[in-house]
C-alpha positions in Angstrom: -17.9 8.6 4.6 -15.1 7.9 2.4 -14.4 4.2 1.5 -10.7 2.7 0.5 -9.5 -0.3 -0.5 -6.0 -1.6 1.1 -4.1 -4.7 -1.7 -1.6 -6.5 0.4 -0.2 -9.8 -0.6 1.7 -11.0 2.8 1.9 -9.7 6.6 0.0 -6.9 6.7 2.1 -4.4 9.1 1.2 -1.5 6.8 -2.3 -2.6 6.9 -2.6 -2.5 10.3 -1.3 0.5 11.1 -3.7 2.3 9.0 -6.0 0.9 9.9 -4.7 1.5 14.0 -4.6 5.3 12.8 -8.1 5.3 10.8 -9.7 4.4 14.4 -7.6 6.0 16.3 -7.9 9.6 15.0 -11.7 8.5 14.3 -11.4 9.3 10.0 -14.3 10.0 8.7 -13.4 7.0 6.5 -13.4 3.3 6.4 -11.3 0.2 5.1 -14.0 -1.2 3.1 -12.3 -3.8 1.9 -9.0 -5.6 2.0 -8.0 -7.3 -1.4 -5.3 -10.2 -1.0 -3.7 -12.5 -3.5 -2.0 -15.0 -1.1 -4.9 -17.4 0.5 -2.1 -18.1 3.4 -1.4 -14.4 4.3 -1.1 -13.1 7.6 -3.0 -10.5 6.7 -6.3 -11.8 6.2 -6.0 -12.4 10.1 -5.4 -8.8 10.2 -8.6 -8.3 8.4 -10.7 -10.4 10.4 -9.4 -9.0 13.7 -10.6 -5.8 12.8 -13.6 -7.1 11.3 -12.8 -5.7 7.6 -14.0 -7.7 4.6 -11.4 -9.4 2.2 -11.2 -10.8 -1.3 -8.5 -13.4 -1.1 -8.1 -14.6 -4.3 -5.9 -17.2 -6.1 -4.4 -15.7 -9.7 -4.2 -19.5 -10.8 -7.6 -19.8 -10.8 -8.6 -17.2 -13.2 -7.8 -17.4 -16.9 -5.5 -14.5 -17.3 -4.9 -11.5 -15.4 -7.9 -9.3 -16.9 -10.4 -11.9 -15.3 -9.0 -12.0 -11.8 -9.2 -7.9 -12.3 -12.3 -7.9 -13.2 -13.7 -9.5 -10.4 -11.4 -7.2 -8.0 -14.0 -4.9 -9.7 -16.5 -6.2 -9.3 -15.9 -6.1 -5.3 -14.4 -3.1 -5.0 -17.6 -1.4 -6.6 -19.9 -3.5 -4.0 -17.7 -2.1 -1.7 -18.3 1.4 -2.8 -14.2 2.2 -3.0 -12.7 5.4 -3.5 -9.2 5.1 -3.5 -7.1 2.0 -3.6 -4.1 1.6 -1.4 -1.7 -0.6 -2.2 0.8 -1.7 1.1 3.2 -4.8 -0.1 0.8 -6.0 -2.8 2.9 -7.9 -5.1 1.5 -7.8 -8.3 1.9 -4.8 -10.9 -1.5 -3.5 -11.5 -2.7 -4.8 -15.1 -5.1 -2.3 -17.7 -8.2 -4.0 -16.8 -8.0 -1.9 -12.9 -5.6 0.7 -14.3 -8.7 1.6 -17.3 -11.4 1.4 -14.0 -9.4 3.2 -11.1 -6.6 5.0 -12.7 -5.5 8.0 -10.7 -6.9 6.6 -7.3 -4.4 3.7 -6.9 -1.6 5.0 -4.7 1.5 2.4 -3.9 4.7 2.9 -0.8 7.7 1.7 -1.5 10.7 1.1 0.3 13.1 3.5 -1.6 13.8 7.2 -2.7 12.2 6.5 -6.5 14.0 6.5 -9.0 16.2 5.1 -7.0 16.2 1.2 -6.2 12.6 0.4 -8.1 10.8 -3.1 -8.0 12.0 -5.8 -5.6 14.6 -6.0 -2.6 14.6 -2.6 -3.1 16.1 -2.1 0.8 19.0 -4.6 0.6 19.7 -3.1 -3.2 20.1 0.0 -1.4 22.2 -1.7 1.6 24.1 -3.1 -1.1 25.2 0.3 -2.8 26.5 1.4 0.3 23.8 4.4 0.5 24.0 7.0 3.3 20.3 8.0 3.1 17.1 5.6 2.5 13.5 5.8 2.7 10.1 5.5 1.2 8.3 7.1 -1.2 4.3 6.9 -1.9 3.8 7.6 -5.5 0.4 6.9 -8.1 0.2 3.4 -9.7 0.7 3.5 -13.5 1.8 0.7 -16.0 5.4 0.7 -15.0 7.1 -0.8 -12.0 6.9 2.0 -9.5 7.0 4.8 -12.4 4.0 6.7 -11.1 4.0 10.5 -10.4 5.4 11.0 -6.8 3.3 12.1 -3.7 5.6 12.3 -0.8 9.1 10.7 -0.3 10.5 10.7 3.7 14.2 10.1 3.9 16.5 8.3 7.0 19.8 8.2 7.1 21.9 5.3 7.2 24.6 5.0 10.4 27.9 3.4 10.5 26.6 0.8 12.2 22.9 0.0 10.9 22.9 -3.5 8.9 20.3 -4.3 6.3 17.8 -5.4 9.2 17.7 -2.2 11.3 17.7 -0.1 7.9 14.3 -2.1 7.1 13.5 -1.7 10.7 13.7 2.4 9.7 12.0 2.1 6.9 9.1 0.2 8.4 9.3 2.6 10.7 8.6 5.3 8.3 5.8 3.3 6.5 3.8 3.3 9.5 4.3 7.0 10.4 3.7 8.6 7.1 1.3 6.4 4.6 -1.3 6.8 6.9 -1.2 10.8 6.8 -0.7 10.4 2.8 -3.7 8.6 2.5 -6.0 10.7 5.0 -5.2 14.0 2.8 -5.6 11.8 -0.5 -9.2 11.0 1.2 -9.5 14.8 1.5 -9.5 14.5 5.4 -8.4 17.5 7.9 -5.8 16.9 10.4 -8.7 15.9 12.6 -9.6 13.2 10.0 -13.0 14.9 9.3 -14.1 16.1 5.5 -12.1 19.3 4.6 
């Protein structure tokens, strides 16, 4: 059975729907772990409801940012991870898990990259007046959300959408299509078994 990390830092909607889609389809894979960074995060709930371990972890409480990697790690081997999925994990990924998992740490984000990198990137690209959104899962490398492109899915933006029914879209799109990216990054047929 494959095993995957999910990082998250905050609600957890992306979270949940792969994991909804994991069970649902019956993946010959599991969530192994859920890594968090915010102790107060709704998606530690999320976790727990679908009985999935978690590292919560406070960055203050490490020295620098190599230790707290290190004993993300150290967990993530213990866990036996394969891949690690970042959905809405707010930190860039430092050397220390870059050096240890680089190549198997995938990221989504809310935008067409290159367009509209790094924060806010929705009302940046509410703001510019766009006609076409959407989201794009690409590989984790030093930059900000620089990493070689998987898959982008695009929505086009109405006269009348504001900048919370363009999220709304782009949510929408989240759900629908990082959960496929991941099942063929796991190597996983359309019926979620080992190809």
């Amino acid at each position: 059975m494959k095993k995957f990390a999910v990082f998250a830092s905050g609600n957890g909607s992306n979270f949940e729907a792969i994991v909804t889609r994991l069970k649902e389809e019956n993946w010959d894979a599991e969530v192994s772990l859920l890594v968090c960074d915010n102790l107060e995060a709704k998606v530690l709930e999320r976790a727990e409801a679908f009985s999935i371990p978690s590292f919560a972890f406070q960055p203050k409480s490490y020295e620098n940012k190599p230790a707290f990697e290190r004993a993300i790690i150290e967990q993530l081997r213990l866990h036996e991870v394969e891949l690690i999925v970042l959905a809405g994990y707010m930190r860039l990924i430092g050397d220390t898990l870059l050096k240890a998992y680089g190549g198997k740490i995938i990221n989504i984000h809310p935008s067409l990259l290159p367009a509209f990198p790094g924060i806010d990137a929705v009302g940046k690209a509410y703001r510019a007046g766009v006609k076409v959104a959407g989201i794009t899962v690409h590989y984790v490398d030093e930059g900000m959300d620089t990493g070689p492109i998987i898959a982008q899915k695009a929505v086009e933006i109405g006269e009348g959408d504001t900048l919370e029914t363009i999220e709304q879209h782009i949510h929408e799109l989240e759900h629908k299509h990082y959960p496929s990216v991941i099942k063929e990054l796991l190597g996983l047929n359309s019926r979620g078994e080992k190809q």
